[in-house]
C-alpha positions as CSV (number, residue, x, y, z in Angstrom):
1,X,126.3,78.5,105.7
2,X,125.5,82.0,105.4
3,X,126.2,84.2,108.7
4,X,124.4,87.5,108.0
5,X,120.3,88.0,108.6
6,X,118.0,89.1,106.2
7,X,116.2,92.1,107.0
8,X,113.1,89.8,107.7
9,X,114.7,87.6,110.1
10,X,116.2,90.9,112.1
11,X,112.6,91.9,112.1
12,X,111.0,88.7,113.3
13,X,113.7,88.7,116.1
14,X,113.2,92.2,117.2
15,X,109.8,91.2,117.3
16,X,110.3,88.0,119.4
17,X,112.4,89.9,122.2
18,X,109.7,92.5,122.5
19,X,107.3,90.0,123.2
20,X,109.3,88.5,125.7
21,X,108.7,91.4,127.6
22,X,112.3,92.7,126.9
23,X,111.2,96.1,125.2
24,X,114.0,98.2,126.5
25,X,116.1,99.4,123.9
26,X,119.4,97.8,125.2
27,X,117.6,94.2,125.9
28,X,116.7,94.3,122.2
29,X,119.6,95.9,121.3
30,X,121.3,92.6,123.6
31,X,119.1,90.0,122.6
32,X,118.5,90.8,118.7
33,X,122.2,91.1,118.8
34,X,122.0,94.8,116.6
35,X,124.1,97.4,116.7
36,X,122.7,100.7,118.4
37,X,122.4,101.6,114.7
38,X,120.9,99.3,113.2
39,X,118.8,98.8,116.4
40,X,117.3,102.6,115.9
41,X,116.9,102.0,112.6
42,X,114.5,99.0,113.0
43,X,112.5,100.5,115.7
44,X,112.4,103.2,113.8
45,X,110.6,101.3,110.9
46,X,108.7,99.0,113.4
47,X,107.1,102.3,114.9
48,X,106.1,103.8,111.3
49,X,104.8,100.1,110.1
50,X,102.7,100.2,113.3
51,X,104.2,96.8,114.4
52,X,105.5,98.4,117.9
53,X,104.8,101.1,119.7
54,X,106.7,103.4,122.5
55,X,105.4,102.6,126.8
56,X,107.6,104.5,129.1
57,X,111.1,103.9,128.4
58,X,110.3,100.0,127.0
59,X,108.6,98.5,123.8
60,X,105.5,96.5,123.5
61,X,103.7,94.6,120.4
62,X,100.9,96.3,118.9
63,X,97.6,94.1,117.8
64,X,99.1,93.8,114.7
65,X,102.7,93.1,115.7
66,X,101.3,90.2,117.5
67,X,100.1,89.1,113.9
68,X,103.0,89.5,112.3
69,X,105.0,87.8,114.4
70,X,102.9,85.0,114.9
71,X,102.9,84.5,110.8
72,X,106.6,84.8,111.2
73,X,106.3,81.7,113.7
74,X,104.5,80.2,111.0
75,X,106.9,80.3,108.5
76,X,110.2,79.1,110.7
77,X,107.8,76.0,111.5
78,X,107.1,75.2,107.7
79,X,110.7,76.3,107.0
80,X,111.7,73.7,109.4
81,X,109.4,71.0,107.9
82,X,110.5,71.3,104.4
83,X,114.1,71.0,105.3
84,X,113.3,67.8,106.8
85,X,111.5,67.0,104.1
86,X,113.8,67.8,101.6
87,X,116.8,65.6,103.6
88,X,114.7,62.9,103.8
89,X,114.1,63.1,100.4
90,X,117.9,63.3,99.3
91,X,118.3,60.3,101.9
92,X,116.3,58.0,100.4
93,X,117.6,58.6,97.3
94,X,121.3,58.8,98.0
């Protein structure tokens, strides 16, 4: 089992704890479980890919943030689904 996240999935979590309504650097920081390195460096690319976007001292989704993170949704679902797939597949032929 591999224990270190893709850039993808540090993205798609960022994103998901923003849209909680936890935009604060330190609740993403918290709940993305980042560094504050690594944490400035993704909002740093969130900002600049026009994902997220600066309110006060919090973050929020932009319109297309929202879309991203709902097609990252997407994908854990049908990532999900062919995993089951896949074990029932070895089941049945184990």
């Amino acid at each position: 089992m591999r224990s270190r996240r893709t850039s993808i999935e540090i993205i798609a979590d960022i994103l998901e704890v923003v849209s909680s309504g936890s935009g604060s650097k330190s609740s993403i920081m918290k709940n993305a479980n980042l560094s504050e390195g690594l944490t400035e460096k993704y909002l740093s690319i969130l900002k600049d890919k026009g994902l997220i976007k600066q309110k006060d001292s919090s973050f929020v989704l932009t319109e297309k943030g929202q879309q991203i993170l709902s097609n990252f949704r997407e994908i854990r679902k049908l990532e999900l689904r062919l995993d089951e797939l896949l074990n029932s597949t070895l089941n049945e032929l184990s």
